[in-house]
C-alpha positions as CSV (number, residue, x, y, z in Angstrom):
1,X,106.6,215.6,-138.8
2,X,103.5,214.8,-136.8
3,X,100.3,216.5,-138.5
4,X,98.0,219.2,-136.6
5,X,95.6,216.5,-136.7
6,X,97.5,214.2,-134.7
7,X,97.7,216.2,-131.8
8,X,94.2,217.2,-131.4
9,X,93.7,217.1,-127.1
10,X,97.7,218.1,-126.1
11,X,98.7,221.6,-125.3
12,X,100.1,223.4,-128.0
13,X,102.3,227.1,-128.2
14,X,100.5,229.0,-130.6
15,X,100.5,233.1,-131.6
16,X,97.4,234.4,-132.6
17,X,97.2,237.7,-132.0
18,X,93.3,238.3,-131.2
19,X,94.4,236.5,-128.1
20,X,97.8,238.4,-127.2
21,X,99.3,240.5,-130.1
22,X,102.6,240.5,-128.9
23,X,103.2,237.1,-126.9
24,X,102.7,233.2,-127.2
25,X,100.3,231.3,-125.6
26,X,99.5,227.7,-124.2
27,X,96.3,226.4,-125.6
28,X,94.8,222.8,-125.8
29,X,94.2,222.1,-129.6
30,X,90.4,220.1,-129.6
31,X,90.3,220.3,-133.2
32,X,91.2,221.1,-136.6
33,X,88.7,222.0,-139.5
34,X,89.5,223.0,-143.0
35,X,89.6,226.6,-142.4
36,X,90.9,226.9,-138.6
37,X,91.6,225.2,-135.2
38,X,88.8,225.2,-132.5
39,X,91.3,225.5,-129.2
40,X,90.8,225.7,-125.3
41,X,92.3,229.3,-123.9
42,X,92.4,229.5,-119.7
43,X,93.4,233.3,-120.8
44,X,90.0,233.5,-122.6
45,X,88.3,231.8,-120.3
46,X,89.5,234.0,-117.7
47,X,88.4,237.1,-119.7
48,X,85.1,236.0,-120.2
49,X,84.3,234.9,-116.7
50,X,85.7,238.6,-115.9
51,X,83.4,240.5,-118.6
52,X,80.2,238.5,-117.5
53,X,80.9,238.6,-113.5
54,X,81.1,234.8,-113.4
55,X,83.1,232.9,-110.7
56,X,82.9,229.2,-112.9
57,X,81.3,227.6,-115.2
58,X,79.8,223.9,-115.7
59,X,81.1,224.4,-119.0
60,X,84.3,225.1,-120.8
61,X,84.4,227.7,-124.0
62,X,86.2,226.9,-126.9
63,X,87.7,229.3,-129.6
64,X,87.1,228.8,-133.1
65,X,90.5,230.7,-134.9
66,X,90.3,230.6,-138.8
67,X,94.2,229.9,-140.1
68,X,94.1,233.3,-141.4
69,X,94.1,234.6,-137.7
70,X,98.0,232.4,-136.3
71,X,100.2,234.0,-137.0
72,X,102.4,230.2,-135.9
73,X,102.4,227.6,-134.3
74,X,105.2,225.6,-132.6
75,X,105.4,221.5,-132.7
76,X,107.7,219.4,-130.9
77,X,110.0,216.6,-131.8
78,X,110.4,213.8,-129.2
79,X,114.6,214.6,-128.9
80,X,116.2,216.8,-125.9
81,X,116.2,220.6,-126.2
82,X,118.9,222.9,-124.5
83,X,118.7,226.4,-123.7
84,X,121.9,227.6,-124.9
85,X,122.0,230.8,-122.8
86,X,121.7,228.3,-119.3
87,X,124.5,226.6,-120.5
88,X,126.9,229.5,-121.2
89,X,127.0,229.1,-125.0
Protein backbone atom coordinates (compact mmCIF):
# COMPACT_ATOMS: atom_id res chain seq x y z
CA UNK A 1 0.00 0.00 0.00
CA UNK A 2 1.48 3.27 -1.19
CA UNK A 3 1.55 5.91 1.82
CA UNK A 4 -0.33 9.44 1.64
CA UNK A 5 3.03 10.75 1.55
CA UNK A 6 4.02 9.17 -1.52
CA UNK A 7 1.58 10.71 -3.60
CA UNK A 8 1.90 14.25 -2.61
CA UNK A 9 1.34 16.21 -6.37
CA UNK A 10 -1.31 13.44 -8.06
CA UNK A 11 -5.05 13.91 -7.92
CA UNK A 12 -6.66 12.20 -5.28
CA UNK A 13 -10.74 11.25 -4.61
CA UNK A 14 -11.26 12.44 -1.28
CA UNK A 15 -14.78 13.29 0.96
CA UNK A 16 -14.53 15.94 3.19
CA UNK A 17 -17.55 17.36 3.80
CA UNK A 18 -16.70 21.30 4.34
CA UNK A 19 -16.16 20.96 0.66
CA UNK A 20 -19.38 18.90 -0.47
CA UNK A 21 -21.28 17.13 2.36
CA UNK A 22 -22.77 14.71 0.34
CA UNK A 23 -20.34 13.92 -2.70
CA UNK A 24 -16.57 13.08 -3.55
CA UNK A 25 -14.29 15.20 -4.94
CA UNK A 26 -11.03 15.42 -7.12
CA UNK A 27 -8.27 17.32 -5.42
CA UNK A 28 -4.51 17.46 -5.98
CA UNK A 29 -2.83 16.36 -2.57
CA UNK A 30 0.43 19.10 -2.15
CA UNK A 31 1.07 17.81 1.14
CA UNK A 32 0.67 15.92 4.23
CA UNK A 33 1.41 17.25 7.81
CA UNK A 34 0.86 15.55 11.14
CA UNK A 35 -2.54 16.78 11.66
CA UNK A 36 -4.00 17.16 8.03
CA UNK A 37 -3.49 17.31 4.20
CA UNK A 38 -2.93 20.85 2.52
CA UNK A 39 -4.83 20.04 -1.00
CA UNK A 40 -5.65 22.03 -4.38
CA UNK A 41 -9.68 22.29 -4.81
CA UNK A 42 -10.80 23.90 -8.62
CA UNK A 43 -14.35 23.77 -6.68
CA UNK A 44 -12.90 26.03 -4.02
CA UNK A 45 -11.07 27.88 -6.11
CA UNK A 46 -14.06 28.56 -8.09
CA UNK A 47 -15.98 29.64 -4.98
CA UNK A 48 -13.59 31.99 -3.91
CA UNK A 49 -13.06 33.76 -7.22
CA UNK A 50 -17.14 33.91 -7.18
CA UNK A 51 -17.40 35.43 -3.46
CA UNK A 52 -14.48 38.07 -4.12
CA UNK A 53 -15.66 38.95 -7.94
CA UNK A 54 -12.36 37.71 -9.34
CA UNK A 55 -12.02 36.45 -12.90
CA UNK A 56 -8.19 34.69 -12.10
CA UNK A 57 -5.58 34.78 -10.07
CA UNK A 58 -1.66 34.79 -10.46
CA UNK A 59 -1.92 32.57 -7.62
CA UNK A 60 -3.43 29.25 -6.78
CA UNK A 61 -5.17 28.67 -3.04
CA UNK A 62 -4.58 25.75 -1.19
CA UNK A 63 -6.70 24.13 1.59
CA UNK A 64 -5.34 23.17 4.76
CA UNK A 65 -8.03 20.09 5.99
CA UNK A 66 -7.14 18.68 9.58
CA UNK A 67 -7.68 14.54 9.40
CA UNK A 68 -10.49 15.16 11.65
CA UNK A 69 -12.36 17.01 8.84
CA UNK A 70 -12.24 13.43 5.68
CA UNK A 71 -14.36 11.71 6.16
CA UNK A 72 -12.05 9.09 3.33
CA UNK A 73 -10.01 9.01 1.06
CA UNK A 74 -9.65 6.59 -1.87
CA UNK A 75 -6.08 5.18 -3.21
CA UNK A 76 -5.40 3.23 -6.15
CA UNK A 77 -3.62 0.02 -6.99
CA UNK A 78 -1.80 -0.16 -10.29
CA UNK A 79 -4.19 -3.47 -11.50
CA UNK A 80 -7.41 -3.04 -13.95
CA UNK A 81 -10.79 -2.05 -12.40
CA UNK A 82 -14.23 -3.03 -14.03
CA UNK A 83 -17.53 -1.55 -13.55
CA UNK A 84 -19.62 -4.49 -12.97
CA UNK A 85 -22.92 -2.80 -13.84
CA UNK A 86 -21.27 -1.93 -17.69
CA UNK A 87 -20.61 -5.35 -18.00
CA UNK A 88 -23.96 -6.89 -17.11
CA UNK A 89 -22.89 -8.55 -13.79
Amino acid sequence: MRTLASMVGEVIIVRIPLLDPERMSLVKLHGVETHGIWIESQDFTNELMEKFQFSSSRTTPLVFVPFDKVDFIIAALDSLSLSEPAFGL
